[in-house]
C-alpha positions in Angstrom: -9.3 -17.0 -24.4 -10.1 -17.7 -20.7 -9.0 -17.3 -17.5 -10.1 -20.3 -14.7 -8.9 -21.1 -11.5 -5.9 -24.1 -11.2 -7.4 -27.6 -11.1 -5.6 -31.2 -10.0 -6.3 -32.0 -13.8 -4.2 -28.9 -14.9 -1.4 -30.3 -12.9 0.1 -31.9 -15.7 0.1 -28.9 -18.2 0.8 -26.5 -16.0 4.2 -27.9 -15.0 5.1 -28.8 -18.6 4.5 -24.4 -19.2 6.6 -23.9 -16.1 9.2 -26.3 -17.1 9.2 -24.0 -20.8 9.0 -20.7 -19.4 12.1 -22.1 -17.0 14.1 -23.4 -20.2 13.5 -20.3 -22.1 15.1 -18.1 -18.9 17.9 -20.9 -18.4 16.6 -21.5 -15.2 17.2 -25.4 -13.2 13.8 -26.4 -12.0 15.0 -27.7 -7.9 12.4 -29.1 -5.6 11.3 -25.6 -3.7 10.0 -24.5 -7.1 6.6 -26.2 -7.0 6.5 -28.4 -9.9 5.6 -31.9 -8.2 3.1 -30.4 -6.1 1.3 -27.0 -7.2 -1.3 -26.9 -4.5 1.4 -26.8 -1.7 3.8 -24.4 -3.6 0.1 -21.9 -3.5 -0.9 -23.0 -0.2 -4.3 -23.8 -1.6 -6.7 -22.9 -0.4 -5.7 -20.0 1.1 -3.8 -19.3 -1.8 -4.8 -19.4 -5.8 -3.6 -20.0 -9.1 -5.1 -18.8 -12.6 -4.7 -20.1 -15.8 -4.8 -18.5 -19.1 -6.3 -20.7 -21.6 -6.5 -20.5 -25.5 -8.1 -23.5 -27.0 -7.2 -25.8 -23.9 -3.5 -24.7 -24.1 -2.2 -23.0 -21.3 -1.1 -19.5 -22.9 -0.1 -17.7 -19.2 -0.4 -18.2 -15.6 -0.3 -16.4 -12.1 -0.8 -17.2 -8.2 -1.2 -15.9 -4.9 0.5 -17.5 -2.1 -0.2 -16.0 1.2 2.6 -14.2 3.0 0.2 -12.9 6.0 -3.7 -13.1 6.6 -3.4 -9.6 4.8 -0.6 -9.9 2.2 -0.2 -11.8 -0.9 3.0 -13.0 -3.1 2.2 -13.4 -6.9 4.3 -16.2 -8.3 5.0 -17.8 -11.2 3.3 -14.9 -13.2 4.4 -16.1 -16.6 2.7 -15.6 -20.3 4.1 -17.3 -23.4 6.0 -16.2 -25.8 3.4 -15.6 -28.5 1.1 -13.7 -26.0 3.3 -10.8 -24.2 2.1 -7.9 -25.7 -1.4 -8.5 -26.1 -3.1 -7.7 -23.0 -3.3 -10.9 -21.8 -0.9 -10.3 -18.6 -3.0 -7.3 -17.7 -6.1 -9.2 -18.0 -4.6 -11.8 -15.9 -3.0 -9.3 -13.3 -6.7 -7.6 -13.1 -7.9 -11.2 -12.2 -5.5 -12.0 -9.6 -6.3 -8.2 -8.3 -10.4 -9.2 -7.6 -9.4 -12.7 -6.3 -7.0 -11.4 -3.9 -9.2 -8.3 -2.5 -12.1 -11.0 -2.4 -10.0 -13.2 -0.1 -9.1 -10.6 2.1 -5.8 -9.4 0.8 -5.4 -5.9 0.9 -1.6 -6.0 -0.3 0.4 -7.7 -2.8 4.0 -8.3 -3.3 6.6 -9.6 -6.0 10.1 -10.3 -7.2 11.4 -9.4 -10.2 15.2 -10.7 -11.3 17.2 -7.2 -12.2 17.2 -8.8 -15.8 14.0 -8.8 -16.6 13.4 -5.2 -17.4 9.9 -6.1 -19.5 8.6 -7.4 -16.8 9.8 -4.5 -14.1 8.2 -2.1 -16.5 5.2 -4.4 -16.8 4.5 -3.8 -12.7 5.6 -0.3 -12.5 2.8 1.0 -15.1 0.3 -1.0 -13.1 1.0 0.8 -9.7 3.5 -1.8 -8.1 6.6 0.4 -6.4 9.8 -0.8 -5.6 10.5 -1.4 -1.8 13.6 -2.6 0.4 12.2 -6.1 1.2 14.0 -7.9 4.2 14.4 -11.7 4.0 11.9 -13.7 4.8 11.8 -17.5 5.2 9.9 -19.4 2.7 10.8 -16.6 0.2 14.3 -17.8 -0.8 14.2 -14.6 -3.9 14.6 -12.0 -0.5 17.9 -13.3 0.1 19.3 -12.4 -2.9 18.7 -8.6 -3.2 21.5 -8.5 -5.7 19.2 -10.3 -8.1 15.9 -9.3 -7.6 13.8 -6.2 -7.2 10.9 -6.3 -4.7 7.6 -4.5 -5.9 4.6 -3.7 -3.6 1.0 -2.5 -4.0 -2.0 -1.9 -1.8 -5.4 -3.1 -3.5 
């Protein structure tokens, strides 16, 4: 298994593990979600993506998208199925932890939807706390805070 930075030849796949990861949360894909164009969605390059790859599949995936010069949102943090539970989303998170302090980040931020408890837990044992996050344009999950918890941590 390995974990490599988001190529244009990734596009392809990458969307197709989006587009399963979406089906199996019954979410509707809309234009804002990134799947046509992943460089903008991350803002790269001041933003990132990393793959998780197993045998050229793409087994999990996780980005930064810049919020300020100093603050980073992770998006579309997802693993497959067949993977939570094995250490591969800490592995990942670890990753995206180095990238960001080594672009200057020194904070990073995230929404989690009140469902998905796994995933709250998931952020909570690695040092993310919840916060009272304000709306902020270009992050359509802040208007909702009856869906979503907002997680922060320095790095």
């Amino acid at each position: 298994m390995q974990i490599a930075p988001f190529t244009q030849k990734d596009h392809k796949k990458v969307a197709d593990f989006w587009a399963s990861i979406f089906a199996e949360l019954g979410w509707t894909p809309n234009p804002r979600d990134g799947f046509d164009d992943i460089p903008a969605y991350f803002h790269l390059p001041e933003g990132f993506m990393l793959l998780v790859k197993q045998d050229g599949k793409i087994v999990g995936c996780g980005g930064i998208k810049p919020m300020t010069t100093t603050t980073g949102i992770i998006k579309r943090f997802y693993i497959s199925p067949h993977h939570r539970g094995t250490g591969v989303a800490a592995k990942l998170l670890d990753k995206l932890i180095d990238q960001s302090q080594s672009r200057g980040f020194s904070r990073l931020v995230l929404d989690v939807s009140h469902t998905n408890t796994r995933a709250a837990r998931f952020y909570e044992k690695h040092g993310f706390t919840k916060y009272a996050q304000e709306p902020v344009v270009g992050w359509e999950q802040t208007s909702s805070p009856d869906k979503f918890f907002y997680y922060q941590r320095d790095i």
